[in-house]
C-alpha distance (Angstrom), angle and dihedral (degrees) to the residues before:
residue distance angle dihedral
X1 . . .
X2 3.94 . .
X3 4.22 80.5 .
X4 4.27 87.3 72.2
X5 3.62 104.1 37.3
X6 3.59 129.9 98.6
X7 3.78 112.5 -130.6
X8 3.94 123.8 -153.6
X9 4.00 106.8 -156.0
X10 3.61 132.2 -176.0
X11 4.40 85.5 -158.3
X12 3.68 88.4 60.8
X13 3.90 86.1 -171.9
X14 4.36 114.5 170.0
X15 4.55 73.9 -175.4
X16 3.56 89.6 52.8
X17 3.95 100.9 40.0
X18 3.88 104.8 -81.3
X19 4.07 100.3 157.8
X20 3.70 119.3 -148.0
X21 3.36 117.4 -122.2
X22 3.74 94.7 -0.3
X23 3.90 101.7 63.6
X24 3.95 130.2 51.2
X25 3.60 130.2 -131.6
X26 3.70 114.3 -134.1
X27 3.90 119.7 -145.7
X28 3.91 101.2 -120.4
X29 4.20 104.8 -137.2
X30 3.55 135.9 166.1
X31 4.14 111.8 -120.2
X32 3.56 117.3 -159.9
X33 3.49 114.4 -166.3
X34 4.10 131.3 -13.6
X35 3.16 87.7 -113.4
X36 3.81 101.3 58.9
X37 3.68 109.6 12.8
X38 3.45 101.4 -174.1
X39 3.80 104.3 32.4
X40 3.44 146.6 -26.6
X41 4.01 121.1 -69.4
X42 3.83 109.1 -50.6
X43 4.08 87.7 -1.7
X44 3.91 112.5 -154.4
X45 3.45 98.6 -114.3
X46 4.16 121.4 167.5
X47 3.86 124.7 41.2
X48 3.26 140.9 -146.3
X49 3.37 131.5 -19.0
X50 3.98 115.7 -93.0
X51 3.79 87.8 -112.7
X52 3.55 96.2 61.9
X53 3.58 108.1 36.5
X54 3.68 98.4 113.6
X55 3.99 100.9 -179.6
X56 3.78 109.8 93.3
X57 3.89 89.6 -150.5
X58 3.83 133.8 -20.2
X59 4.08 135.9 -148.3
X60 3.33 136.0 176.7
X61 3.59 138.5 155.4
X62 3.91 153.1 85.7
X63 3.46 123.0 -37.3
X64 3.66 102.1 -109.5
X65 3.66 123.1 150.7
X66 3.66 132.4 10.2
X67 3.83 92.3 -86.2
X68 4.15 99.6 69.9
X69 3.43 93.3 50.7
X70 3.70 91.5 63.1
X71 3.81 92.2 49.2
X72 3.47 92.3 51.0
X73 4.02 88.7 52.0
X74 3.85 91.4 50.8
X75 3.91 97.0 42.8
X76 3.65 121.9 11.1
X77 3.67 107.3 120.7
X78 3.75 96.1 -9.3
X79 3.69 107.2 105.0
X80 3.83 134.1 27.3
X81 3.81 85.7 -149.4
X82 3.86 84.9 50.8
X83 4.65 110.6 66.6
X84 3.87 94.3 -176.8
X85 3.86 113.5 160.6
X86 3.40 146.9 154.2
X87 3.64 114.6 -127.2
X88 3.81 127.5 -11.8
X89 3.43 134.9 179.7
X90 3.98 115.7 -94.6
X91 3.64 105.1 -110.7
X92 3.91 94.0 49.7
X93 3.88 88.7 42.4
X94 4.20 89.7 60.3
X95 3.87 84.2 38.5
X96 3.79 89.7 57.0
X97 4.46 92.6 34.4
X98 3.79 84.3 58.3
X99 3.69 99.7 44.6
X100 4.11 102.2 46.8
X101 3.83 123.0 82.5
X102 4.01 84.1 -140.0
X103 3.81 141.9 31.7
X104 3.65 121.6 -155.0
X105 3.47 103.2 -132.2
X106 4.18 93.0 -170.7
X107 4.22 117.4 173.3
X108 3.74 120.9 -100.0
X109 3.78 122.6 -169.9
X110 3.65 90.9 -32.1
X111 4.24 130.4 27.4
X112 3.71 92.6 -99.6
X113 3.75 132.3 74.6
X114 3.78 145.3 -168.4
X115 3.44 88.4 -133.2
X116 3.97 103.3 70.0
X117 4.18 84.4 64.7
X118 3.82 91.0 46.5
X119 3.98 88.6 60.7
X120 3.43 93.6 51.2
X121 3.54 96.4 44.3
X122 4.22 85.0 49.2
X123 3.72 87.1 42.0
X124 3.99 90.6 -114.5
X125 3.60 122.0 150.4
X126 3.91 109.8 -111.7
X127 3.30 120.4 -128.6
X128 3.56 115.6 -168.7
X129 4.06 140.1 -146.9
X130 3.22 118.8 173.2
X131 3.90 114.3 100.2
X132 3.47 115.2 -148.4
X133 3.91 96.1 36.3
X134 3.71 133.5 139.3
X135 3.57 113.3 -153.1
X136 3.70 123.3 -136.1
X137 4.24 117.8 -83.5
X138 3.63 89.2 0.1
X139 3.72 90.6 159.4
X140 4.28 87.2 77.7
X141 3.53 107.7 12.6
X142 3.64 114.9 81.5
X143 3.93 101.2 -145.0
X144 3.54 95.8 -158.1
X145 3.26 98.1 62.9
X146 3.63 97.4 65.1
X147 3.98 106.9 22.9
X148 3.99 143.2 37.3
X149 3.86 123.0 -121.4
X150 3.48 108.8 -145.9
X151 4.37 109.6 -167.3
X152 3.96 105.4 -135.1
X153 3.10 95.1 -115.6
X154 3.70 95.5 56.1
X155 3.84 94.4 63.6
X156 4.00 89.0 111.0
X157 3.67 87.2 64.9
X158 3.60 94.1 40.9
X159 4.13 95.4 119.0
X160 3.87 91.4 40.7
X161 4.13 89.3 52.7
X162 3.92 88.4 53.4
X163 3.87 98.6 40.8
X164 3.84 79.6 59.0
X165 3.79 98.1 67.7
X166 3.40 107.1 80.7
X167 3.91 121.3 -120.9
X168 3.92 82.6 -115.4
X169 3.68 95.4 52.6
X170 3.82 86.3 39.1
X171 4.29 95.9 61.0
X172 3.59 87.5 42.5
X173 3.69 90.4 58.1
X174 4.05 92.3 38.1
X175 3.88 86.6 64.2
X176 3.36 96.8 41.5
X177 4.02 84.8 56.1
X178 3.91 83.0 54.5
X179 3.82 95.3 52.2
X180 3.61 101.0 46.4
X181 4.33 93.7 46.0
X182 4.05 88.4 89.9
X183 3.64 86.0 65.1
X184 4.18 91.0 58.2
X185 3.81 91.1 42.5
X186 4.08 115.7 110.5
X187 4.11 106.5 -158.6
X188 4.10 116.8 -169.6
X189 3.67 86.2 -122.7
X190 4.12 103.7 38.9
X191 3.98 114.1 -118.3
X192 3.71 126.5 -155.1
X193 3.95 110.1 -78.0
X194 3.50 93.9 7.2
X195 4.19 119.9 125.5
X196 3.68 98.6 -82.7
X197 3.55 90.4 54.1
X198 3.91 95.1 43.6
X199 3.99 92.0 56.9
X200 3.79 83.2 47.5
X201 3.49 92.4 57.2
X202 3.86 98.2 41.2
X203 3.73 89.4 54.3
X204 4.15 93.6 49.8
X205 4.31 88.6 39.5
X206 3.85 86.0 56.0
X207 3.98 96.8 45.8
X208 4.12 90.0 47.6
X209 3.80 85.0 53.4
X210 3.87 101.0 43.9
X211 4.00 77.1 45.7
């Protein structure tokens, strides 16, 4: 019965029947081969250092959704501070991810997007649009400390909302983004705190509690 399982979903929706503290959110990521899972053979993962990421905040990607559109309207073109795009190639696009202090990580057909793991990876602080989203292993990671939630209807004020975190608060949150990547990292061979055993742990937190 659908009624007593726990569900792991990469549209972590509350609209489209995500349940709180029953339900786990699954990190979406892009895998790219068995034998490396999250990147080739010593994959460049990281960035930058905080002090020389000179992009205020970075976005690029298809138009999916009614949501991008809108940023794109708002900031395309209209700030230097500001590198929103539609699509870029993939080499520029990890140039940019490990240059910017902050990665809009802005909803597509569905509340989640690959994008929020590519910041971490780049060690990029993830902003996130998408109302109505439950971020993944929520029940231990304290999303605040590591990322901006940005309402949707707040993207028009999306440079003044960043401008508002202080550079101090900023660095603090840069490292956190570096602590908490192992927890986003898929490994042929699973390693202790790594993805595999984060969903595992999301789906035994959420029986205790229904317990």
């Amino acid at each position: 019965m659908m009624s007593n399982c726990i569900r792991v979903l990469c549209n972590a929706d509350i609209r489209e029947g995500f349940q709180l503290g029953k339900d786990a959110s699954l990190p979406e990521t892009s895998v790219h081969s068995p034998q490396f899972p999250s990147g080739g053979r010593g994959a460049s993962l990281g960035g930058k250092p905080a002090s020389q990421r000179r992009i205020l905040a970075f976005f690029a990607g298809k138009m999916h959704g009614y949501l991008r559109p809108i940023l794109l309207k708002h900031w395309e073109n209209k700030d230097p501070d500001m590198k929103i795009v539609g699509r870029m190639r993939k080499s520029s696009y990890i140039h940019h991810m490990k240059s910017s202090k902050y990665c809009i990580c802005a909803r597509g057909y569905e509340v989640n997007s690959p994008r929020l793991v590519e910041a971490i990876m780049y060690g990029c602080v993830p902003v996130i649009i998408s109302d109505n989203f439950v971020p993944p292993f929520f029940e231990v990671l304290n999303w605040e400390k590591f990322a901006v939630f940005v309402l949707e209807k707040d993207i028009p004020n999306l440079k003044t909302i960043l401008l508002s975190i202080s550079e101090r608060r900023y660095v603090v949150m840069q490292q956190r983004v570096n602590q908490v990547r192992k927890h986003f990292l898929w490994h042929n061979v699973p390693l202790k705190y790594d993805v595999f055993h984060m969903i595992l742990h999301s789906i035994w937190y959420n029986r205790v509690f229904q317990m």
